[in-house]
C-alpha positions as CSV (number, residue, x, y, z in Angstrom):
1,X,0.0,0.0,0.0
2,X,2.4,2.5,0.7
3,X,4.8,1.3,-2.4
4,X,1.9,2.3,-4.5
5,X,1.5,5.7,-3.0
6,X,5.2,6.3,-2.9
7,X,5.0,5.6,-6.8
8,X,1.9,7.5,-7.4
9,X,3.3,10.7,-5.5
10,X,6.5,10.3,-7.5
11,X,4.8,10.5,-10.4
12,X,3.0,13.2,-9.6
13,X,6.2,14.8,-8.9
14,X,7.9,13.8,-12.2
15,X,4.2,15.6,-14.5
16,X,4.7,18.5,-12.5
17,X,8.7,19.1,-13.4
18,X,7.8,18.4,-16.7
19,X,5.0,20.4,-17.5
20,X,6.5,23.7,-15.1
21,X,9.2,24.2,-18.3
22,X,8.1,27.7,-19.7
23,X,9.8,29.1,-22.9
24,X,11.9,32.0,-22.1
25,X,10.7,35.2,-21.6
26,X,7.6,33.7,-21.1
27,X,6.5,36.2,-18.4
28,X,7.8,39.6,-17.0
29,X,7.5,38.7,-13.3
30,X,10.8,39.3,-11.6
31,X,12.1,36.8,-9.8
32,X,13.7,36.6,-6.8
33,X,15.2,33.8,-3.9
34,X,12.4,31.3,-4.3
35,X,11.9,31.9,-8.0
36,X,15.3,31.1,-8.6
37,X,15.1,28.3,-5.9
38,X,12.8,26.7,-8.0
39,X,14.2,27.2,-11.7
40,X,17.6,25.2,-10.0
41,X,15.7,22.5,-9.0
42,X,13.9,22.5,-12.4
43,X,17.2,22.6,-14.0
44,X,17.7,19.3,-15.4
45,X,14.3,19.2,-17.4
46,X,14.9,22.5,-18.7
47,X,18.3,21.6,-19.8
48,X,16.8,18.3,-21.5
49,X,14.2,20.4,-23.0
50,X,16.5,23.2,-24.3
51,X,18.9,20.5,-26.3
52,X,15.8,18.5,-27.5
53,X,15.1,21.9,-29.4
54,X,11.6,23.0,-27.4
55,X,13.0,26.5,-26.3
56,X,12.4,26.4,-22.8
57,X,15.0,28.8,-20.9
58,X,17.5,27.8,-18.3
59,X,17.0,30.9,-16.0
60,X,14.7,33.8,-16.1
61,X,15.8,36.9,-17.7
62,X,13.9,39.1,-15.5
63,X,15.4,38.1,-12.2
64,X,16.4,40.5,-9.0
65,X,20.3,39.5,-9.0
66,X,22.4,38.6,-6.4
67,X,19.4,36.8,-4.5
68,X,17.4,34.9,-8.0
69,X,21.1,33.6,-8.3
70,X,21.3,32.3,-4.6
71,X,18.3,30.7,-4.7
72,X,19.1,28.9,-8.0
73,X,22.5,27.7,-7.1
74,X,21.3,26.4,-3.8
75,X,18.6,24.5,-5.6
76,X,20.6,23.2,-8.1
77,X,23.2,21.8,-5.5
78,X,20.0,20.4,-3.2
79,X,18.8,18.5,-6.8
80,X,21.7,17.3,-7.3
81,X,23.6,16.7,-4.0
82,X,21.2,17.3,-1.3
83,X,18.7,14.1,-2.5
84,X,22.0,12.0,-1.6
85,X,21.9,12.4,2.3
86,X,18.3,11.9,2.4
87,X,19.0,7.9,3.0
């Protein structure tokens, strides 16, 4: 029972990264900490998406600075190095 929700949820999880790629420039919201938070932990899709040809950016362009960038390197290294020392 709890295998199948484990799968279901990471499924859910997997749509959801996959469908959140914008195109660039999609929007002129700046972004800040959390945006860029987010767009590092989105990271890998986008890049997938952006050599498969489907235009979808790798950052935002509108961002606050210092901060968006923060954010987006902490999530990156969380994606990529923080999932290891959940065991």
């Amino acid at each position: 029972m709890a295998k199948n929700i484990i799968i279901f949820l990471g499924f859910l999880c997997f749509i959801s990264l996959i469908t959140a790629c914008a195109p660039s420039g999609y929007t002129m919201h700046r972004y800040g900490f959390f945006g860029g938070f987010w767009h590092g932990l989105l990271f890998l899709p986008d890049f997938i998406g952006k050599i498969l040809g489907f235009g979808t950016g790798i950052y935002a362009d509108n961002n606050t600075g210092f901060s968006y960038w923060a954010g987006y390197f902490l999530g990156f290294f969380w994606l990529g190095f923080g999932s290891r020392f959940l065991k």
